[in-house]
Legacy VTK file of the C-alpha trace (Angstrom):
# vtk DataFile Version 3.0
C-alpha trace
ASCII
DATASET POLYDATA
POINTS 324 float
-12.203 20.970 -10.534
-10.308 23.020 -13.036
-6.793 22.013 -13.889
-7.064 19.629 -11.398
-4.671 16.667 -13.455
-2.253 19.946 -13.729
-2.294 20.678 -10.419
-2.038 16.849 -8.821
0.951 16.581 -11.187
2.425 19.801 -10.070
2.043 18.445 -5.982
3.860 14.910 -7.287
6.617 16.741 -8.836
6.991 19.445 -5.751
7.788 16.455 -3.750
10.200 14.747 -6.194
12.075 18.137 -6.103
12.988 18.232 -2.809
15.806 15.526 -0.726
15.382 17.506 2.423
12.365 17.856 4.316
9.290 19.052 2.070
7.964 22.072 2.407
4.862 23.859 0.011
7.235 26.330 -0.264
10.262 24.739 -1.092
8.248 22.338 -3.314
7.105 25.427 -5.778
10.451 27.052 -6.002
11.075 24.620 -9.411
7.932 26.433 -10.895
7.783 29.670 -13.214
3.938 29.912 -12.598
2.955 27.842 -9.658
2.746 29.025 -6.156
3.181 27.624 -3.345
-0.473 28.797 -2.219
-1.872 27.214 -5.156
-0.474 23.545 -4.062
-1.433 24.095 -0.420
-4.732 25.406 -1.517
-5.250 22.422 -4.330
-5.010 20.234 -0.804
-7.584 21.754 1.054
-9.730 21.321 -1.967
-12.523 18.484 -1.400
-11.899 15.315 -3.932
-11.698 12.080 -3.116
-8.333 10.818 -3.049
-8.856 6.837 -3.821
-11.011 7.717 -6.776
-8.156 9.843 -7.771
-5.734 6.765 -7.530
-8.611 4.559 -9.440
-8.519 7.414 -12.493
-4.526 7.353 -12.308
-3.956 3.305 -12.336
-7.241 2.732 -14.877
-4.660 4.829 -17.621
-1.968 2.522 -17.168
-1.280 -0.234 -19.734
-1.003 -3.403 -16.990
-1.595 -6.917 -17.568
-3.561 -7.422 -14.490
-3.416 -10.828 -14.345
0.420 -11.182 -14.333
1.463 -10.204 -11.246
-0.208 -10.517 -7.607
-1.557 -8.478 -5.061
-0.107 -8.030 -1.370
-1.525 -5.988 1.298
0.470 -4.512 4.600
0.287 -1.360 6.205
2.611 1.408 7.164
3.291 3.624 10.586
4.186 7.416 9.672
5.807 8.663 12.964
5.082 11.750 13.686
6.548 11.469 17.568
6.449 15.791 17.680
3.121 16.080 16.240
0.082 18.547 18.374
-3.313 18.043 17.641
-2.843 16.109 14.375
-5.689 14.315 13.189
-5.303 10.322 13.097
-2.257 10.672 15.080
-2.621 7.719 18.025
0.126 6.000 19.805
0.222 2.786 17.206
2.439 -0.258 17.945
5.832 0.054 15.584
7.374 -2.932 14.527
10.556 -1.002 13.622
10.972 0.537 17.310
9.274 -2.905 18.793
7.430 -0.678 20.809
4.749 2.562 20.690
5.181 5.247 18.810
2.644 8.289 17.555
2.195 8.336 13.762
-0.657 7.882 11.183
-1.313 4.245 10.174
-1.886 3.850 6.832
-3.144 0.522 4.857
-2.501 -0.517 1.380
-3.222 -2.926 -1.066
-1.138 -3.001 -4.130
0.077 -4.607 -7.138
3.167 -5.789 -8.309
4.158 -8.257 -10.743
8.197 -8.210 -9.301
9.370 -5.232 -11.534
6.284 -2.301 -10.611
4.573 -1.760 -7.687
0.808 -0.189 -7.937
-1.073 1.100 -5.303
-4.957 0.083 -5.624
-6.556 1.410 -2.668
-5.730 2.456 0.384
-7.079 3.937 3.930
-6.065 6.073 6.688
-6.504 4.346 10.203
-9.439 6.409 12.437
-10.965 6.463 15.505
-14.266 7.358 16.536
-14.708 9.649 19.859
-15.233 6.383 22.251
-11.615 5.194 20.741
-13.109 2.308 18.448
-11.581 1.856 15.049
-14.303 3.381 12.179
-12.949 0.301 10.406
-10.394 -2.579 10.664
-7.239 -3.289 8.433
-8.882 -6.463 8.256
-12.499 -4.717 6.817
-10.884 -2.463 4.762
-8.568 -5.086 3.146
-11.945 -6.962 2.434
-13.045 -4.375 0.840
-10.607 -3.389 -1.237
-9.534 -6.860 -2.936
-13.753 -6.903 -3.890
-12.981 -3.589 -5.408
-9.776 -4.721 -7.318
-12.265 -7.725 -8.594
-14.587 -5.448 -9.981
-12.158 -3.538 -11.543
-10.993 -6.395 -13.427
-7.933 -7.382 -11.783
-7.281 -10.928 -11.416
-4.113 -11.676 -9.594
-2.106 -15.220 -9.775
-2.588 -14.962 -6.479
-2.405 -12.598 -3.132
-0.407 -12.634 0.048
-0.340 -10.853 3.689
1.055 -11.274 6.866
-0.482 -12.626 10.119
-2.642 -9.419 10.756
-5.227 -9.894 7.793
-6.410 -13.671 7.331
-9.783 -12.947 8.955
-12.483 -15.596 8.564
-14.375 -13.008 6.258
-11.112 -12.130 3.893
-10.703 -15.515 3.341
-13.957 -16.474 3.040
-13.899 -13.669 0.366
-10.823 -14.688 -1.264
-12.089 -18.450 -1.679
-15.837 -17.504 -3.140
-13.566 -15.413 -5.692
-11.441 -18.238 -6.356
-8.488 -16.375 -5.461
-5.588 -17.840 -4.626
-4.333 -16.422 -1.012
-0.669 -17.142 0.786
-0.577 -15.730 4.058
0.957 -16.109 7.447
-1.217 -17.221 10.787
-0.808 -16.016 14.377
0.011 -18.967 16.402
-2.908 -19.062 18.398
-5.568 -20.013 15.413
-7.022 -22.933 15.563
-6.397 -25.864 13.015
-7.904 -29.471 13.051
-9.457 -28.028 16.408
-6.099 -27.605 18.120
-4.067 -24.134 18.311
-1.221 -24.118 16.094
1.229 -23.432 18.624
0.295 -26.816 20.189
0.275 -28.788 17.093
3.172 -31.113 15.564
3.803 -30.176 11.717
5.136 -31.763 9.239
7.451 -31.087 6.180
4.180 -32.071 4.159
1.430 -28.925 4.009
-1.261 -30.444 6.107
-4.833 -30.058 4.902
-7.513 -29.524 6.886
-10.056 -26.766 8.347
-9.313 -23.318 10.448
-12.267 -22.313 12.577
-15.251 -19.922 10.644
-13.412 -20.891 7.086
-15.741 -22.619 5.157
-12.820 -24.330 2.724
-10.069 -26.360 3.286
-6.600 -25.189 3.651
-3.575 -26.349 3.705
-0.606 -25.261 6.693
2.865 -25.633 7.318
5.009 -24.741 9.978
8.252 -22.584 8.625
11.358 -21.513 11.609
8.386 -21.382 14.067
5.674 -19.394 12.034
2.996 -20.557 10.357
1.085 -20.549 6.609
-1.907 -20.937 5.089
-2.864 -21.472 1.645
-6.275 -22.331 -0.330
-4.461 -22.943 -3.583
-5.642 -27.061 -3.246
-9.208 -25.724 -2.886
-8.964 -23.052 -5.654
-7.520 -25.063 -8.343
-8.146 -28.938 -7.229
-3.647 -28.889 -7.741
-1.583 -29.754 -4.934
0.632 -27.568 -3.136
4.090 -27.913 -2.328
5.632 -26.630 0.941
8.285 -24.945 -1.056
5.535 -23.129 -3.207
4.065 -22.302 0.062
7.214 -20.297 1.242
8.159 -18.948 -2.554
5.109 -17.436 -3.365
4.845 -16.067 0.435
8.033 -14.439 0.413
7.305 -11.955 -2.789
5.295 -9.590 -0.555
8.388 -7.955 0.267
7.902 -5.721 -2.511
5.714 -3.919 -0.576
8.159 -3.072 2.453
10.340 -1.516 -0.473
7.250 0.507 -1.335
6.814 1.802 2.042
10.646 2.942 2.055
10.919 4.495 -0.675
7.668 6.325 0.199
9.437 7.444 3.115
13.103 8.279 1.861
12.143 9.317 -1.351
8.291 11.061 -1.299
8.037 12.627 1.144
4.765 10.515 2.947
5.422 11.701 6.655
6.093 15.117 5.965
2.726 16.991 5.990
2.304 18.971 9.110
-1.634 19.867 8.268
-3.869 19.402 11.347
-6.556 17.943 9.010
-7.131 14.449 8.653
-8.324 15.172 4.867
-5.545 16.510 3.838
-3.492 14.424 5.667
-5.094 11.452 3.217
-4.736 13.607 0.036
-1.164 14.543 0.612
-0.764 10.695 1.168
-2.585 10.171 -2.756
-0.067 12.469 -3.788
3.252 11.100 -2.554
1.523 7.222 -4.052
1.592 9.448 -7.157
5.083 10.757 -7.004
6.465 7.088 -6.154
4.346 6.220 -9.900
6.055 9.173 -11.380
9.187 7.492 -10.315
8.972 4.057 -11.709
7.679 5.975 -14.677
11.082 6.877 -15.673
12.494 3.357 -16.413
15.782 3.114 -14.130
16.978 0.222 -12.328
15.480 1.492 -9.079
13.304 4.188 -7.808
16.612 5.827 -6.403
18.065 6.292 -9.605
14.973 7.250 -10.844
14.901 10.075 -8.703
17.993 11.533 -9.359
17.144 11.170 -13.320
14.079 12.703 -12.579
15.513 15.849 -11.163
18.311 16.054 -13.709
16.057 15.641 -16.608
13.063 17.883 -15.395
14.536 20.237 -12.077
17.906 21.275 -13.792
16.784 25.340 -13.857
13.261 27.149 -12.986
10.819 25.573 -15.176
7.582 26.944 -16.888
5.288 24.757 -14.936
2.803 24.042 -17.980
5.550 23.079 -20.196
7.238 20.357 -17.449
4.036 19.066 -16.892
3.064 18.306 -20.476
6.435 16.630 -20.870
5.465 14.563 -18.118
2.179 14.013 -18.917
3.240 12.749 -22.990
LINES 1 325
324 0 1 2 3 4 5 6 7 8 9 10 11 12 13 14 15 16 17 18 19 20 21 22 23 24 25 26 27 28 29 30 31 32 33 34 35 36 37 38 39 40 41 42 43 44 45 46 47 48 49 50 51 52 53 54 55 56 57 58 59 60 61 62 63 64 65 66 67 68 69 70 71 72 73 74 75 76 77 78 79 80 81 82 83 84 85 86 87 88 89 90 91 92 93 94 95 96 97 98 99 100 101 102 103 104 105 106 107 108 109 110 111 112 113 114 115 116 117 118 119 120 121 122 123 124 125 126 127 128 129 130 131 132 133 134 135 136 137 138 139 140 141 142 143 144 145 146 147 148 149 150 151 152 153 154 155 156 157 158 159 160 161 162 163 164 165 166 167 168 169 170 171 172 173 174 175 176 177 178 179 180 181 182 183 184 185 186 187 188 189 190 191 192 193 194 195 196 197 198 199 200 201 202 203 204 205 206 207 208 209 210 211 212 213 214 215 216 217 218 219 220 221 222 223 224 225 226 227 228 229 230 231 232 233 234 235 236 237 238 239 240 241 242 243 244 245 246 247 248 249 250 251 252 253 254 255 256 257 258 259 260 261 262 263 264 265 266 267 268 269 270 271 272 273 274 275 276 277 278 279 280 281 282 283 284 285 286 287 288 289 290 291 292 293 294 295 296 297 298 299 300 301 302 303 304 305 306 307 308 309 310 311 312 313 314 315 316 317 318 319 320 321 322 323
């Protein structure tokens, strides 16, 4: 498509422009020379919004193996939306309840300072109401296609909705090194957790369908799993257990500022598509942000519109500052 690194960089600066609610049109008020039309119309384009991610994080300079990979996924409420693609009444964590929104998946990077999006999917049903494909599928997926493009975590972590048989199955054949919480009801040693006495000491043994062992521990009544004995023959503490758990929170932080700060729940196209791309763009826009080298995305934000959104700006000239 012609201009189209212009014109994704235009959309990821439209949202950074705005603090209210987004808008095409209040997003291309900044511009000299780009319409609001052309944004929408970039949108409705067809292109393939996780390649467009791939091209975007294969041109950063990233030590892949220095950080780790988490994966968690996100509600976008849209409790007014009519005849929204995607839209289903999804279980919300926040509201401890229902709510209608767009679930969307990620896996990402981070190595504690940046946070990198690899891949992500929009959740879908099919017309009998069966999901096209899991969180837990799609997570599968994606950490295969993080291996082949050459990043090699220290390790990766996830909460109690991912550790299928298959992921960590996966994880183990890759020799990658997994933290992750359990529901209660798996079974270790051939006994539920929930009915199982744990000690302070990881306990090794097997989980039903996992080929490896694993070590578990019981933590303020939840439960974790780790391969890291089986990956690296080392043993594993129950405070490394709990430390190297715990850093997935980076991703949460994502998922706000995504929210407060991007825009991510503000598209109000009926189109599933474009629904997914908009999504690719605000992942962008958040990357834009950390771009700018402030202690935190919100002060990023506000440099970010001092430095580039002061007056009406040519929009080939602000986007070949940005792009330098």
């Amino acid at each position: 498509m012609k201009n189209f690194n212009k014109l994704i960089l235009a959309c990821a600066v439209s949202v950074l422009a705005i603090d209210d609610q987004y808008s095409y049109a209040k997003g291309n008020k900044i511009f000299t020379n780009i319409s609001s039309y052309q944004i929408k119309r970039f949108l409705d384009k067809d292109w393939d919004e996780n390649k467009t991610l791939e091209d975007i994080i294969k041109n950063k300079k990233i030590d892949w193996k220095t950080g780790w990979l988490c994966a968690d996924d996100v509600l976008l409420e849209k409790p007014y939306a009519e005849k929204i693609e995607g839209v289903y009444w999804l279980y919300s964590s926040k509201k401890n309840g229902f709510e209608q929104g767009i679930n969307v998946t990620v896996l990402a990077w981070t190595d504690g300072n940046q946070m990198i999006p690899i891949r992500f999917m929009v959740y879908e049903k099919d017309n009998a109401g069966k999901a096209l494909k899991t969180k837990n599928k799609f997570i599968e997926e994606a950490v295969k296609y993080a291996n082949d493009l050459g990043i090699k975590p220290m390790f990766i972590c996830f909460d109690s909705k991912y550790p299928s048989n298959d992921l960590l199955n996966t994880l183990q054949e890759m020799k990658w090194i997994y933290y992750a919480q359990l529901p209660s009801n798996r079974v270790f040693n051939s006994e539920q957790l929930k009915k199982r006495k744990f000690h302070l000491i990881p306990e090794s043994g097997k989980m039903n369908g996992v080929r490896h062992n694993v070590n578990v521990i019981k933590h303020c009544k939840r439960y974790y799993v780790t391969n890291v004995e089986s990956a690296t023959g080392n043993k594993v503490s129950r405070q490394e257990i709990l430390r190297n758990y715990k850093v997935r929170w980076p991703i949460e932080d994502l998922f706000r500022a995504l929210k407060q700060l991007c825009h991510i729940k503000e598209c109000k196209s009926r189109s599933l598509s474009i629904q997914r791309r908009y999504i690719m763009v605000s992942l962008y826009s958040f990357m834009l942000l950390q771009d700018q080298n402030q202690s935190s995305v919100y002060e990023a934000k506000i440099h970010f519109q001092r430095k580039f959104l002061g007056r009406k700006l040519n929009g080939d000239k602000a986007l070949r500052q940005l792009i330098a």
